[in-house]
Steps between C-alpha positions, in 0.01 A plus 500: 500500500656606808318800633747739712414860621772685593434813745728846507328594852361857554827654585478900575603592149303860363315318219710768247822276635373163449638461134814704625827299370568481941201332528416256261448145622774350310468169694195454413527586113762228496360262665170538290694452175678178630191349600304644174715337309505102683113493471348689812245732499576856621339753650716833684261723691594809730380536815170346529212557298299824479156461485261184473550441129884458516437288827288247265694539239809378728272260643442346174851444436539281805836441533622183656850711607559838600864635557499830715782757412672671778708827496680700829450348834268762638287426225409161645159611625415518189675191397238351793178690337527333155579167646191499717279616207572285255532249720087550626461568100636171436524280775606203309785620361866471606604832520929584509671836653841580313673820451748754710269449856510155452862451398622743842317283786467148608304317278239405821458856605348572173294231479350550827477901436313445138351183569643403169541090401860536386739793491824522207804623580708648224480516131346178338833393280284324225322839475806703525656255191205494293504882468817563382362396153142535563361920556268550778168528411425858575138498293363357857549880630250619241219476744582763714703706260385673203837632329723174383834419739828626242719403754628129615663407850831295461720327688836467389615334840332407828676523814754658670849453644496819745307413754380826678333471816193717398439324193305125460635435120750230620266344757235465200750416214795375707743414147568735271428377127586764216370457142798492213208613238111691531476609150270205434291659749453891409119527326433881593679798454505618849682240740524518872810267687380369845797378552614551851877551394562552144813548460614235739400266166841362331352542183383848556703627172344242296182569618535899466637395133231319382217832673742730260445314201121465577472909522694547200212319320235692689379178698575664852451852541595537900605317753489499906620333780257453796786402731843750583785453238788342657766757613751329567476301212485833290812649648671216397373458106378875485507362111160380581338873553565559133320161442224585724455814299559417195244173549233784610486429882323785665505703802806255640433448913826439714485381861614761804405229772752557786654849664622846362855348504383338138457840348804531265475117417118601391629834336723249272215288380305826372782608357565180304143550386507933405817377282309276290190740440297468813309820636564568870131515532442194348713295755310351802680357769310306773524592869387276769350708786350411864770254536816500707679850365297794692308733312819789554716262290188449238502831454812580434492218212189693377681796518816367301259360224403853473796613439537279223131573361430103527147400590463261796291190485426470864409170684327502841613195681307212647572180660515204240259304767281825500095433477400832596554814314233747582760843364209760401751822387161719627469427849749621767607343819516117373665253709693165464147372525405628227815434275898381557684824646885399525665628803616836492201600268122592613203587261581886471888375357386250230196741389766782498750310266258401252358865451889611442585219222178550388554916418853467424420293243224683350809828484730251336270419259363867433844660516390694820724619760243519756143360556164647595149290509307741366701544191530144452121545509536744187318805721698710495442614117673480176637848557623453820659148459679618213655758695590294784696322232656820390639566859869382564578453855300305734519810739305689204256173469396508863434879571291454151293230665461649800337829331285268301348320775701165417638225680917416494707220512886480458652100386831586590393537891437226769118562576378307810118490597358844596531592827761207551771574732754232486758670477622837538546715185881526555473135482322504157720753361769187562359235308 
C-alpha cells in the first residue's frame, strides 16, 4: 500500500475552535476517504507533532506522499512551516500544497514560497464525485478531539456565478455545478452547507424537500449555512424562507456588501424571513468593512441593523493576494505594515468598528438597549443588574450607571475612536 500523509498546517486556530463546524478540514476528510477506499494508506495529522514520541511515531509511518492543506492567503507562512518540516522529516517524499492559498496565486509563487514539489489548484473532481455517495471519514478527527463530530459539511453546489471583486470562489471553482439530490449524503443530525451560494442551486426546492422530509423523521435536527443566503434570490421565491424554516436552517445570514443605499432592499430580505418565524435576533447579515465605503457609511449600516435588532457578521477585508496579516485587536497604532488598511481607514477606524458590531450584538442578543463592560462582566450584582433591567428609558439607564461606577455605550449612535476628531459633532449629528 500506498502510504500518504496528509498535513492540516498549524493555522492560528484556539485549540477549543479546531473541531468548530468553520474549521474543519473538509478537504482533507474527503480526500482521505477517496484514497482509503482505492487501497492507500492514510494518515491526517495537525500541525506537526508534539513531542518525541508522536515524532517517531510519524516517523514510523513514513509516508512516500504528503499533501499540505492550505487555508487564507496570509496564512501562507504557515503553509511554508509545515512544508519545510515534513519535508526535513521526510526528505524522500514528494510532498503536494493544495487548498484556498494555493488555488489564489500562481502556481510557481507557491512553489518557490513553500518549497513544495507540486502545488493543486482547485477541487480534485474524482474526489469531489466519489463523495457524493461516499461520507467523509470524520473518525480521523478523533485524535485531537475527545467529544464525537454530530455535524457533517455539505456541498450542495460549488461555484459561483456573481463574481464579486473581494471574493476568490470563482477564481478557485470558476463553473458553477449544483447537485439535483444530497439525501444520499446526510449521516448526522446536525448538517452544515459550505456552499458558497445556496440558493443560486436550480434544484434548491428539491433539495430543501428532501432536508424536510429527513427532519420529519428526526435524521437532521438543524441546519446552517456557512456562506450568506442569496438575497436576491430570496426576494424573488420568498417561498423558500418557509422552506428554510421549516427544513430547520438556523440563524439565516444575508449579505449587506455595498452602501447604505441597500438598506430597504436588506430590510425586505429580513422581513421575508420574521414572516416565516425567524427571530430578529437570530438573523445575521454580513458586512464587509475596511474596504472602499468609509467607516461614516459603515456605521450608519450598523446603525440601521440596529434598528432592526439584526446581528452583524462583520468581515474585515484583505487583499485576495494578501500574505501578511499581522491584525492583533490589543495593540494600538498598527500600520499597513502590519496588516491591509484600505484607504480612507487607519488602525484606530477598523479597531473602532469591530468593538461597535461586536457590543451591538451582544444588546441584540440580551435584549439591552444600551451596553456597559462591566455588566457584561456580571459585576455589577444580581441586584443591581436586575434593576438596570427594570429601568425604561435609556436616559434612566445611564444616570443609573453613572452612580454605580459603570461604563455606557449607546448602539443607536455613530461612535468613532476616543479622542478622534474627524469630524465635527454637527457633522455626526448628520449621518
Amino acid at each position: 500500500m500506498t502510504k500518504i500523509l496528509l498535513v492540516e498546517p498549524h493555522f492560528p486556530i484556539p485549540q477549543k475552535s479546531r473541531n468548530h463546524k468553520n474549521f474543519l478540514p473538509i478537504g482533507l476528510l474527503k480526500i482521505a476517504t477517496y484514497l482509503r477506499d482505492h487501497n492507500y494508506q492514510v494518515k491526517l495529522i495537525r500541525g506537526v507533532p508534539k513531542n518525541l514520541s508522536e515524532t517517531e511515531e510519524i516517523k514510523k509511518f513514513d509516508p512516500k506522499e504528503v499533501w499540505v492543506t492550505s487555508l487564507f492567503t496570509y496564512w501562507a507562512e504557515y503553509v511554508r512551516v509545515a512544508v519545510q518540516y515534513y519535508k526535513n522529516l521526510f526528505p524522500r517524499a514528494y510532498i503536494k500544497v493544495g487548498g484556498i492559498y494555493a488555488s489564489l496565486l500562481p502556481t510557481e509563487d507557491v512553489k518557490y514560497y513553500t518549497g513544495c514539489d507540486e502545488v493543486h489548484q482547485g477541487v480534485i473532481p474524482e474526489v469531489e464525485e466519489y463523495t457524493k455517495s461516499h461520507s467523509p471519514d470524520y473518525n480521523l478527527l478523533g485524535n485531537v478531539n475527545p467529544h464525537p463530530i454530530d455535524f457533517q459539511i455539505i456541498h450542495a453546489s460549488r461555484g459561483c456565478s456573481r463574481y464579486c471583486s473581494f471574493c476568490g470562489t470563482w477564481k478557485i471553482e470558476a463553473e458553477f455545478k449544483p447537485k439535483i439530490s444530497i439525501k444520499n449524503e446526510i449521516q448526522l443530525p446536525g448538517v452544515v452547507f459550505y456552499d458558497n451560494n445556496l440558493l443560486m442551486n436550480p434544484y434548491i426546492e428539491n433539495i430543501l424537500d428532501e432536508l424536510i422530509d429527513l427532519k420529519k423523521v428526526g435524521r437532521v435536527k438543524w441546519i446552517e449555512s456557512q456562506s450568506g443566503l442569496d438575497g436576491r434570490v430570496l426576494i424573488k421565491k420568498p417561498h423558500l424562507a418557509e422552506m428554510l424554516k421549516e427544513a430547520g436552517f438556523r440563524y439565516p445570514r444575508i449579505a449587506w456588501d455595498w452602501g447604505y443605499d441597500q438598506s430597504q432592499y436588506i430590510e425586505r430580505q429580513i422581513e421575508i424571513l420574521k414572516n416565516v418565524g425567524y427571530k430578529s435576533k437570530d438573523i445575521f447579515v454580513f458586512m464587509l468593512y475596511n474596504n472602499e465605503i468609509t467607516f461614516e457609511e459603515m456605521e450608519k449600516k450598523r446603525i440601521e441593523s440596529w434598528e432592526w435588532r439584526i446581528q452583524i457578521a462583520d468581515c474585515r477585508y484583505r487583499p485576495l493576494n494578501s500574505l501578511v496579516d499581522e491584525y492583533n485587536p490589543q495593540v494600538t497604532g498598527q500600520t499597513s505594515d502590519d496588516y491591509f488598511i484600505s484607504q480612507g481607514w487607519d488602525d484606530a477606524l477598523v479597531k473602532q468598528f469591530r468593538r461597535n458590531v461586536r457590543r451591538q450584538n451582544i444588546c441584540v442578543r440580551m435584549g439591552h438597549p444600551i451596553y456597559s463592560s462591566i455588566a457584561e462582566r456580571k459585576k455589577l450584582g444580581k441586584e443591581t443588574l436586575k434593576k438596570l433591567r427594570e429601568l425604561k428609558t435609556i436616559k434612566e439607564k445611564k444616570a443609573f450607571l453613572r452612580t454605580s461606577g459603570a461604563d455606557w455605550w449607546i448602539p443607536g449612535r455613530l461612535s468613532y475612536p476616543k479622542g478622534y476628531s474627524h469630524q465635527s459633532k454637527s457633522d455626526l449629528s448628520e449621518v
